[in-house]
C-alpha positions as CSV (number, residue, x, y, z in Angstrom):
1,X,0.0,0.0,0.0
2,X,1.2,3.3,-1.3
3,X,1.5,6.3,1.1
4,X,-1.4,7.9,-0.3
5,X,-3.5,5.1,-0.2
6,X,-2.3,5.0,3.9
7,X,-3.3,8.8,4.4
8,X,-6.9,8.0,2.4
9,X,-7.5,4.9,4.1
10,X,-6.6,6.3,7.6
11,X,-8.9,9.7,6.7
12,X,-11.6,7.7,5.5
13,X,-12.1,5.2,8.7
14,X,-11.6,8.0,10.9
15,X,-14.6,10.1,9.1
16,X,-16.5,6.7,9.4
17,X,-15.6,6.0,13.0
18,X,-16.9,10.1,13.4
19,X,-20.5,9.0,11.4
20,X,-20.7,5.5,13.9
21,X,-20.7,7.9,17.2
22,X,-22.1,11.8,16.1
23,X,-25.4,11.5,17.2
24,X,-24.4,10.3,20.5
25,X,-21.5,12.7,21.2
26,X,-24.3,15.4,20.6
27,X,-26.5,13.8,22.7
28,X,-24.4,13.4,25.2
29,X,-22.8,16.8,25.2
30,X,-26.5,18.8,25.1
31,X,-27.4,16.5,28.5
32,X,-24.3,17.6,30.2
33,X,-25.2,21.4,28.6
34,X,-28.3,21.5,30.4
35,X,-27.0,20.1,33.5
36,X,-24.1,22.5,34.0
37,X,-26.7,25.7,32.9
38,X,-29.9,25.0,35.5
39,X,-27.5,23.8,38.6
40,X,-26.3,26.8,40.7
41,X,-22.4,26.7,41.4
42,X,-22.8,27.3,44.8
43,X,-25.4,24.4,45.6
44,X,-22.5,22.3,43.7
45,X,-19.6,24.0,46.0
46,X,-21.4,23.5,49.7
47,X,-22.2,19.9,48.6
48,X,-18.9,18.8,48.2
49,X,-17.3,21.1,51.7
50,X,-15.8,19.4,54.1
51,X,-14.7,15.6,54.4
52,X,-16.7,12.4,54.7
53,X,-19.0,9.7,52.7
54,X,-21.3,12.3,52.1
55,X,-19.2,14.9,50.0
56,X,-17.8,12.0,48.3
57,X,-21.2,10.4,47.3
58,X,-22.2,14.2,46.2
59,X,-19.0,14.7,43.9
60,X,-19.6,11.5,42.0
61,X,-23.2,12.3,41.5
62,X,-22.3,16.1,40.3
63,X,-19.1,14.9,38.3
64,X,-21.3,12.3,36.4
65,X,-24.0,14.9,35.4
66,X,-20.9,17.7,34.7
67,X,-19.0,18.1,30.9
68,X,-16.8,15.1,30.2
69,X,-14.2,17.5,29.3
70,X,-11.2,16.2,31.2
71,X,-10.0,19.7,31.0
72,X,-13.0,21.3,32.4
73,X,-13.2,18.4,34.8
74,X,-9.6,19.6,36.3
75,X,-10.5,23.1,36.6
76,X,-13.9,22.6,38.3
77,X,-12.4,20.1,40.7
78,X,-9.6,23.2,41.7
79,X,-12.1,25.4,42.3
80,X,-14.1,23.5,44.1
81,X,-11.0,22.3,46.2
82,X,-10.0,25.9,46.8
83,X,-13.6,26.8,48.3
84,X,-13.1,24.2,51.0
85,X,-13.9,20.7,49.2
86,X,-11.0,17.7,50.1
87,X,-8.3,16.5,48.1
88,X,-10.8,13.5,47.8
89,X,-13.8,15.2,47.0
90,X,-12.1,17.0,44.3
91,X,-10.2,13.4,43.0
92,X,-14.0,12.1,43.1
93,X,-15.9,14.4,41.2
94,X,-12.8,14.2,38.4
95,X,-13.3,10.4,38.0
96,X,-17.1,11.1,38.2
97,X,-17.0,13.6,35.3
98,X,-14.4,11.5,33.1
99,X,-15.5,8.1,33.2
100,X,-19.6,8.4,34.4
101,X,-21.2,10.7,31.9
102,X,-23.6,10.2,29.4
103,X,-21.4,10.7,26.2
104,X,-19.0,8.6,26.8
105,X,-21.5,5.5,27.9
106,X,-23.0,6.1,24.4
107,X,-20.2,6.4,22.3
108,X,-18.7,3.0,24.3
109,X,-21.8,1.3,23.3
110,X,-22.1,2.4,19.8
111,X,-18.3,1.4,19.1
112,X,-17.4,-2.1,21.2
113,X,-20.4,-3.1,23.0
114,X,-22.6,-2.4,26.3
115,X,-20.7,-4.8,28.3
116,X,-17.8,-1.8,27.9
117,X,-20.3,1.2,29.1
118,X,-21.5,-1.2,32.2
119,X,-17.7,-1.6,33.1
120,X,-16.5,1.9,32.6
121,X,-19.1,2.9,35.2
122,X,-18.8,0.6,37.3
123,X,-14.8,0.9,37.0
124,X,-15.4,5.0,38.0
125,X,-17.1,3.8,41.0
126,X,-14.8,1.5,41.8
127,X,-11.8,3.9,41.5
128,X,-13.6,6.6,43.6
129,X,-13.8,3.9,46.4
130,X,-10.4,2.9,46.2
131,X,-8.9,6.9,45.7
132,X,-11.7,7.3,48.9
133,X,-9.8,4.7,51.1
134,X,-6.1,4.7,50.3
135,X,-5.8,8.9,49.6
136,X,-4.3,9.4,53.2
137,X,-1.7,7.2,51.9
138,X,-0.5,9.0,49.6
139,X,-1.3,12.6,50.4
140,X,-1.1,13.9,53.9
141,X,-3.1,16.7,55.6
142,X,-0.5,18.4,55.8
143,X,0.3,18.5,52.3
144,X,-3.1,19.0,51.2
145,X,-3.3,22.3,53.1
146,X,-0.5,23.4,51.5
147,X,-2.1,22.3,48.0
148,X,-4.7,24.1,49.1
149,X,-2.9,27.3,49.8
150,X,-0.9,26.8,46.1
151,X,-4.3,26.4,44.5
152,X,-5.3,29.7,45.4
153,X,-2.2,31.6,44.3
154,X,-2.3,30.2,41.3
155,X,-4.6,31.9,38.5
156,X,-6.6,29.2,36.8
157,X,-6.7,31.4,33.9
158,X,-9.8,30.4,31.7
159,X,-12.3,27.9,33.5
160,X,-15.4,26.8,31.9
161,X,-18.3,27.9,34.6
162,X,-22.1,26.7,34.4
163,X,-24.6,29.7,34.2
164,X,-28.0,29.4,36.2
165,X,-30.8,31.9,36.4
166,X,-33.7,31.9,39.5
167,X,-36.4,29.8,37.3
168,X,-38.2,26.9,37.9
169,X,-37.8,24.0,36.0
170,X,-40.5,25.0,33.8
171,X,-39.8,28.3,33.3
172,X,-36.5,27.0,32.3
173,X,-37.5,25.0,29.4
174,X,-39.6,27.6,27.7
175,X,-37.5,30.8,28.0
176,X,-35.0,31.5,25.9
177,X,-32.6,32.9,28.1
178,X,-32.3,29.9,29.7
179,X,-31.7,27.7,26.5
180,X,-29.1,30.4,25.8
181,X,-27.3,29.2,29.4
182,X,-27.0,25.5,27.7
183,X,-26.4,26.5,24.1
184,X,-22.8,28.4,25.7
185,X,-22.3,25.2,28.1
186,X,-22.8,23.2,25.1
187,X,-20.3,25.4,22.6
188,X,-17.4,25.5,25.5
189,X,-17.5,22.1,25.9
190,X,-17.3,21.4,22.2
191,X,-14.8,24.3,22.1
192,X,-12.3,22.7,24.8
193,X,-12.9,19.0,23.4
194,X,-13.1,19.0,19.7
195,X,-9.6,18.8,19.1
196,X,-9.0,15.9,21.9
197,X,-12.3,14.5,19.8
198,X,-10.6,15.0,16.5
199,X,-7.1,13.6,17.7
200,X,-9.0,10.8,19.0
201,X,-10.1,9.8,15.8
202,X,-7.2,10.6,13.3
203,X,-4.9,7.9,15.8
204,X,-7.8,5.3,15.6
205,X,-8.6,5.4,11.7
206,X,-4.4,5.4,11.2
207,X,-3.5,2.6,14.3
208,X,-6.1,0.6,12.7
209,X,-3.5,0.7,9.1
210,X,-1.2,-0.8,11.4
211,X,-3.1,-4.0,11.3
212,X,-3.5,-6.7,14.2
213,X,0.4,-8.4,13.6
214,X,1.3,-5.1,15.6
215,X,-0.8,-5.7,18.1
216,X,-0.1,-8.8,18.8
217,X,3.7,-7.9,19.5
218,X,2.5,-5.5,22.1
219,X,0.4,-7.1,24.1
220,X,1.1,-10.3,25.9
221,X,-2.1,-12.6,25.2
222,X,-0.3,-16.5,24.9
223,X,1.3,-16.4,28.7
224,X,-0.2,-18.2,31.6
225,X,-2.6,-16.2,33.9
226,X,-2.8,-13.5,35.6
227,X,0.5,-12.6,33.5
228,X,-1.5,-11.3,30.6
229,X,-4.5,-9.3,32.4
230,X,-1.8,-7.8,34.5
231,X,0.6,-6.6,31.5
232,X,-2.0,-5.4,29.7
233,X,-3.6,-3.0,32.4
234,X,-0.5,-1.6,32.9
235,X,0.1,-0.9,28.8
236,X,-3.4,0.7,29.0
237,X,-1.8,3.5,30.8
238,X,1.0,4.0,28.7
239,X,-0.5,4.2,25.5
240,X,-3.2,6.9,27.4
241,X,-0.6,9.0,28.4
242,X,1.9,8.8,25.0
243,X,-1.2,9.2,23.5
244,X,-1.9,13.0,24.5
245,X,-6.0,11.5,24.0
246,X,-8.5,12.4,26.9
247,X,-12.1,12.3,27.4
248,X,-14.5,11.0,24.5
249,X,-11.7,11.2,22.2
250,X,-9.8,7.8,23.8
251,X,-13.2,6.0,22.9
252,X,-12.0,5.2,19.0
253,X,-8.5,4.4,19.9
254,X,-9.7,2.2,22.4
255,X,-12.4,0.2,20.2
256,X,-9.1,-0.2,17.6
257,X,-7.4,-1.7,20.8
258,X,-9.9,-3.9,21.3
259,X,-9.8,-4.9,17.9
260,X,-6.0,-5.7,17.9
261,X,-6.1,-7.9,20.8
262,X,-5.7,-6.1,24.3
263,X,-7.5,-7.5,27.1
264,X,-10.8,-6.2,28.4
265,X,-8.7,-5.0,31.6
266,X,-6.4,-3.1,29.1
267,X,-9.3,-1.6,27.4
268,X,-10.8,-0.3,30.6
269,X,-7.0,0.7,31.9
270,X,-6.9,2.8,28.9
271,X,-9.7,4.6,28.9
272,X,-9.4,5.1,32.9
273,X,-6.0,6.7,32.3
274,X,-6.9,10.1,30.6
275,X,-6.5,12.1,33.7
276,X,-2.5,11.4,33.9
277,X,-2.5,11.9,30.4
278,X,0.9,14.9,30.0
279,X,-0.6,17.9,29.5
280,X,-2.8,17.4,32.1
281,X,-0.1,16.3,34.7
282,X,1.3,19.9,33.7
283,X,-1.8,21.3,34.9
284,X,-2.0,19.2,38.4
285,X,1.5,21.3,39.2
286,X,0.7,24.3,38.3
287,X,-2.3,24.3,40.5
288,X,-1.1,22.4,43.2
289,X,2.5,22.4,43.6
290,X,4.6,19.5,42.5
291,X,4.9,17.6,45.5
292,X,1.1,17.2,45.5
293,X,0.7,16.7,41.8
294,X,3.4,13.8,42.2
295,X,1.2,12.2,44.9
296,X,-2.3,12.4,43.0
297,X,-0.8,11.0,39.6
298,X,0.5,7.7,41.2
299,X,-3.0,7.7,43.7
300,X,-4.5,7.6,39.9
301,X,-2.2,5.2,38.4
302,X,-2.3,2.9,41.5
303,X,-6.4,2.9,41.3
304,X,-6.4,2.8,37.6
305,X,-4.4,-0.1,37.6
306,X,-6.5,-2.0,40.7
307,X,-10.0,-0.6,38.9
308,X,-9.5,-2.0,35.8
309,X,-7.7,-5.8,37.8
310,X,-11.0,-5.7,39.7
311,X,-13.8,-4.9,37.0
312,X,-11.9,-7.5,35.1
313,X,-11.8,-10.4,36.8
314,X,-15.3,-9.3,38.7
315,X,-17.2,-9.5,34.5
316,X,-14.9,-12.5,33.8
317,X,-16.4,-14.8,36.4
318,X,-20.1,-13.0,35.8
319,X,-19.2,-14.0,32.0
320,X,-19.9,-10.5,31.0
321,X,-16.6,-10.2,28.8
322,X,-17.1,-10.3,25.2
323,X,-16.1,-13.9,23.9
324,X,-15.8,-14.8,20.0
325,X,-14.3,-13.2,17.5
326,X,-12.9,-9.8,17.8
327,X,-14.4,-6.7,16.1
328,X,-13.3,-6.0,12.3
329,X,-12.2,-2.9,11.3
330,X,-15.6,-2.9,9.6
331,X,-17.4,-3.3,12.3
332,X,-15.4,-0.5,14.1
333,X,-15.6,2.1,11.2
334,X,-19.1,1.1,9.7
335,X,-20.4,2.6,6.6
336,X,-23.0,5.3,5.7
337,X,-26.3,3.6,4.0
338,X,-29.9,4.9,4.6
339,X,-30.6,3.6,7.8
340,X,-31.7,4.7,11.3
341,X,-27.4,6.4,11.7
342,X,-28.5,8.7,8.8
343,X,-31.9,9.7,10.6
344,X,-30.4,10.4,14.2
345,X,-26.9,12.2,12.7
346,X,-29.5,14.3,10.5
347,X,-31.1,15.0,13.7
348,X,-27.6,15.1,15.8
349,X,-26.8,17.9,13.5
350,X,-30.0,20.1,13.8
351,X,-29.4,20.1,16.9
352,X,-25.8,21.4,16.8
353,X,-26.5,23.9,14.4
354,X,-29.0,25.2,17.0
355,X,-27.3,25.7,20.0
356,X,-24.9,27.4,17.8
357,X,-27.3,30.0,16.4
358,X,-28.2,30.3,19.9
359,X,-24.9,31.2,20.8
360,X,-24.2,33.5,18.0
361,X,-27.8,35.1,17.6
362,X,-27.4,36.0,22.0
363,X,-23.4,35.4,22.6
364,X,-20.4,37.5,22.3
365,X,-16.9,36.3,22.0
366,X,-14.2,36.7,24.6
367,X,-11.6,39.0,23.4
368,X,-9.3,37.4,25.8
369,X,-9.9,33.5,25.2
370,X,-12.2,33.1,21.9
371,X,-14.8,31.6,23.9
372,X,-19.1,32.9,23.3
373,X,-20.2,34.1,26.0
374,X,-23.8,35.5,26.8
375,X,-23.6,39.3,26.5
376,X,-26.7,39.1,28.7
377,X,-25.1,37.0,32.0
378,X,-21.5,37.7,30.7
379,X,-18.8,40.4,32.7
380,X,-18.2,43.8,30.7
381,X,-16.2,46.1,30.2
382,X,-16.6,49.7,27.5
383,X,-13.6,51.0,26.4
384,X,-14.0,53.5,23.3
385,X,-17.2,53.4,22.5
386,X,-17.2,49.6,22.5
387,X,-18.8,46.6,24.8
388,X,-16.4,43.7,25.1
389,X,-17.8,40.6,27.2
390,X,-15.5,38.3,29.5
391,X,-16.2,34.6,30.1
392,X,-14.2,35.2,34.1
393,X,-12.8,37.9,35.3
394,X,-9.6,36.4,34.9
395,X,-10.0,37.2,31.4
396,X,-11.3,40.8,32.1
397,X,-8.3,41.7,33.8
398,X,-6.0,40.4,30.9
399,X,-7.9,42.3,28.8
400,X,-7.8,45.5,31.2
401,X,-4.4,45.3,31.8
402,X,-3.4,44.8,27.9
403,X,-5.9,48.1,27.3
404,X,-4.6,49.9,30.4
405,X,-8.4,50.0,31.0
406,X,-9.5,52.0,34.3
407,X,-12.2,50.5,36.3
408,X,-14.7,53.0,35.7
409,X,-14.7,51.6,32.5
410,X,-16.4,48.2,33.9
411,X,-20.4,48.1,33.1
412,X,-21.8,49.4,36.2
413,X,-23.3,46.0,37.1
414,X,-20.3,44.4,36.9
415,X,-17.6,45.9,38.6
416,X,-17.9,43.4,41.2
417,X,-18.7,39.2,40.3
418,X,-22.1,38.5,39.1
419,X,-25.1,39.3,41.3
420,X,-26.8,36.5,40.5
421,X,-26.1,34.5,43.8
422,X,-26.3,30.7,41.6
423,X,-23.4,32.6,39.7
């Protein structure tokens, strides 16, 4: 096979692999959209205070009903851990929002298979429990406080925020206001995903050119047990984090994976593993301090690891794991015909283009960031003649400071944070 015919054949199965999951990366993304628009922030932040079963049970419910951004996820989980939440809490409701949300169930299931959603939840739960009991092993209270104390230093920069109004749940649905609150929710999310998406599927429609022979040299599957259940959860991890893949975007790599012989462990240690992916380890020491970020990376890798041991061998006696022949690459990548795919992507993308419209017909952009923003909820600022609209006042002051803008200039309702008290 010629070059081109490598670059066309890898394009092509990553386009297919896109048409297999659209509808349910939409669907899944306008869930978590409404979600993070009509629940108030600071229900979300006194929910997860404090220490105990409680918190913890609260961050995995409010994680899984959060953006599966892993990005967001780390942001959220800083800010929450700077207003008083634990180191656990904070661990918790990052699992929660990574590995129990609705678009990545859905795109699991489309690609390899329901028995892969049920384990990928049930694998989040388990790794909260685990993180839950062996965190003071790894990270003192000592070093948390100062985590904590590094955490607030440090300036976040840009963080995706959900936007809530005072309406009832009725009121909600039928103003438009409110429907503006999801359609910015569901644009950042696509905004800080679509390139993890994208990357996601580019590697699986080229790994797949490699053909299984590669595979096979990678992953032990011959030896005697536990040998290869063991080698493969701990390749999972590697491939995540040399990867650079997080959130929905490790979904196609993985079903290519799965395809090429890893394990069902590996498969789950993979997708478990994209919140030690690089960039995002970069993050964890920023915010925290190395010393901290050190500790939570090999808490994750240790409960990644142990997760993905323990769903495995828990679906292998239940004989829940997949048994016959392996995926094709056709099944994986599919093809487009006239059948119920082409009437819910049709929909998938009426959808999209709506929430979009929303956002442009109601929404500003952030000078500072590129993100829409509604000009309506949204912090201002009028400098010569002109309204500019800030998605955080992290980005106001950049923008102030590059201006040399006084702050008189600020709208008059927004020289201080929102108002709105669910802001």
């Amino acid at each position: 096979m010629s070059a081109w015919e490598v670059i066309w054949h890898g394009l092509r199965d990553a386009f297919l692999m896109a048409w297999e999951v659209w509808w349910a990366l939409v669907l899944g993304f306008a869930i978590s959209a409404i979600v993070q628009a009509w629940v108030p922030r600071d229900r979300v932040e006194r929910a997860l205070s404090g220490s105990g079963p409680r918190p913890i049970a609260w961050s995995t419910a409010l994680g899984a009903a959060s953006s599966s951004c892993s990005y967001a996820a780390v942001a959220i989980a800083k800010s929450l851990f700077e207003k008083g939440a634990s180191a656990a809490s904070a661990l918790a409701f990052q699992f929660a929002s990574t590995n129990l949300v609705w678009e990545l169930g859905l795109v699991l299931w489309v690609l390899v298979g329901w028995q892969f959603t049920l384990a990928e939840y049930l694998g989040g739960i388990v790794m909260i429990v685990l993180m839950t009991l062996t965190h003071r092993l790894f990270v003192s209270h000592r070093l948390e406080l100062q985590a904590r104390e590094h955490a607030r230093a440090a300036d976040a920069g840009h963080q995706h925020h959900a936007a809530s109004r005072q309406m009832s749940w009725r009121q909600r649905l039928t103003s438009s206001a409110a429907w503006s609150d999801v359609a910015h929710n569901f644009r950042g999310d696509w905004q800080m995903t679509y390139k993890e998406v994208a990357i996601g599927f580019v590697l699986a429609g080229f790994i797949a050119q490699l053909g299984n022979g590669f595979f096979k040299s990678l992953f032990i599957t011959s030896a005697p047990a536990p040998l290869p259940a063991i080698e493969n959860v701990l390749v999972g991890p590697v491939i995540a984090v040399l990867s650079f893949v997080c959130s929905v975007g490790n979904v196609p790599l993985a079903a290519v994976l799965w395809s090429g012989g890893i394990s069902f462990g590996g498969v789950l240690a993979f997708l478990f593993a994209d919140l030690v992916v690089l960039p995002i380890i970069a993050i964890y020491r920023k915010y925290y301090g190395t010393a901290f970020a050190v500790r939570i990376v090999a808490l994750m890798l240790v409960t990644i690891v142990l997760a993905a041991l323990i769903v495995d061998g828990l679906f292998g006696a239940l004989g829940l794991i997949p048994t016959g022949p392996r995926p094709s690459r056709t099944d994986i990548f599919g093809t487009i015909s006239p059948d119920y795919k082409l009437f819910l992507n049709a929909l998938a993308l009426a959808v999209f283009a709506a929430m979009f419209w929303l956002t442009q017909r109601r929404g500003a952009t952030d000078p500072s960031c590129g993100m829409k923003v509604d000009r309506a909820t949204a912090l201002g600022t009028h400098v010569g003649g002109q309204s500019f609209y800030f998605c955080s006042e992290y980005c106001q002051r950049a923008f102030e400071l590059s201006r040399q803008v006084p702050p008189a200039a600020r709208h008059p309702s927004q020289r201080s944070p929102r108002a709105d008290p669910n802001r």
